[in-house]
C-alpha positions in Angstrom: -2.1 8.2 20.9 -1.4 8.3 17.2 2.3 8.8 16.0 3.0 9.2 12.4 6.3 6.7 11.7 8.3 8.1 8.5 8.6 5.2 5.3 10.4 2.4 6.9 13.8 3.2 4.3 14.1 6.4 6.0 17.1 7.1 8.5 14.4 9.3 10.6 12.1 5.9 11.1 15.0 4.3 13.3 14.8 6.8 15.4 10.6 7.1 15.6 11.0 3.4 16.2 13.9 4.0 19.1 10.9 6.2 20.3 8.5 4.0 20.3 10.5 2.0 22.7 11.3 4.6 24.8 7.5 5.1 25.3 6.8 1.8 26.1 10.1 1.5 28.8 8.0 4.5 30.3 4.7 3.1 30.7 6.3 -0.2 32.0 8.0 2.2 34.7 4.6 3.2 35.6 4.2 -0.6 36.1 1.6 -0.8 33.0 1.5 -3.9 30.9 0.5 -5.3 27.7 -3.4 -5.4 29.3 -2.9 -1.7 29.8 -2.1 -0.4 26.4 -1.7 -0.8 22.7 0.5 0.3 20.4 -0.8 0.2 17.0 1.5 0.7 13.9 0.4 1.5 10.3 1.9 1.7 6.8 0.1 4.0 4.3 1.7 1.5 1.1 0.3 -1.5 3.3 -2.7 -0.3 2.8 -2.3 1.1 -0.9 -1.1 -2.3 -1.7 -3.9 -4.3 0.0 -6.8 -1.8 -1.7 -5.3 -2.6 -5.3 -5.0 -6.3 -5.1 -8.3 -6.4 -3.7 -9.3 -4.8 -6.9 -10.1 -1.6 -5.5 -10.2 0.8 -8.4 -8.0 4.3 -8.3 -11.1 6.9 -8.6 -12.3 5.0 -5.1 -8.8 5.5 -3.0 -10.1 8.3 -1.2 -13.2 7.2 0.0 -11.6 3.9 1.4 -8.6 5.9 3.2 -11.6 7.6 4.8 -12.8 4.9 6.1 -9.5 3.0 7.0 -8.6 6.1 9.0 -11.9 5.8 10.8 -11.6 1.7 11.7 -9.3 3.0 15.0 -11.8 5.6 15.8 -15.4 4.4 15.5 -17.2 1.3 16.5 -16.9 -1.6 13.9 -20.9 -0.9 13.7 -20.2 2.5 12.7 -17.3 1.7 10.3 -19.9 -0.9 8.5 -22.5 2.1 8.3 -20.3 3.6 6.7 -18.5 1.2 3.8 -20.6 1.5 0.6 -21.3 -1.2 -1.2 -18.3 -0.8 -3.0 -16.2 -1.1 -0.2 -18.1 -4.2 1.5 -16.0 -6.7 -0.4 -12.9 -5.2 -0.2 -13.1 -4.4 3.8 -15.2 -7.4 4.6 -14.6 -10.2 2.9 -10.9 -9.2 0.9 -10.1 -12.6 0.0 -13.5 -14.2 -1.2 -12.4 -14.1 -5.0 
């Protein structure tokens, strides 16, 4: 399940949080535990902010939120396939320089 959270300075993302919990007092009433499911969290500006100090350059944004939005979807092997050479560094190896 994907849930989009609203920018963490926004009232609304105390209560998508408070949601969040909810969900997961839920599932543990179903007597599911942390081997049972995941909940994944993501920040658009995390991202933004990693891609530029990596050095990734503005005209190339697009292309790499493509493939960000794809890493929970597709097989790593697929995600690879799919990173140009551009992107190699910048995925793969972020911190080599």
């Amino acid at each position: 399940m994907s849930v989009p959270i609203a920018k963490s300075t926004s009232p609304a993302a105390t209560a998508d949080a408070e949601l969040l919990a909810v969900l997961i007092d839920i599932l543990r009433g179903f007597e599911l535990t942390a081997s049972d499911f995941v909940v994944r969290l993501s920040s658009r500006t995390a991202w933004q902010q990693f891609f530029a100090n990596a050095g990734g350059k503005p005209e190339d944004e697009y292309e790499f939120f493509q493939i960000v939005d794809k890493l929970e979807h597709l097989s790593w092997a697929a995600v690879v396939r799919q990173a140009s050479t551009t992107f190699a560094k910048i995925i793969f190896d972020p911190f080599s320089s």
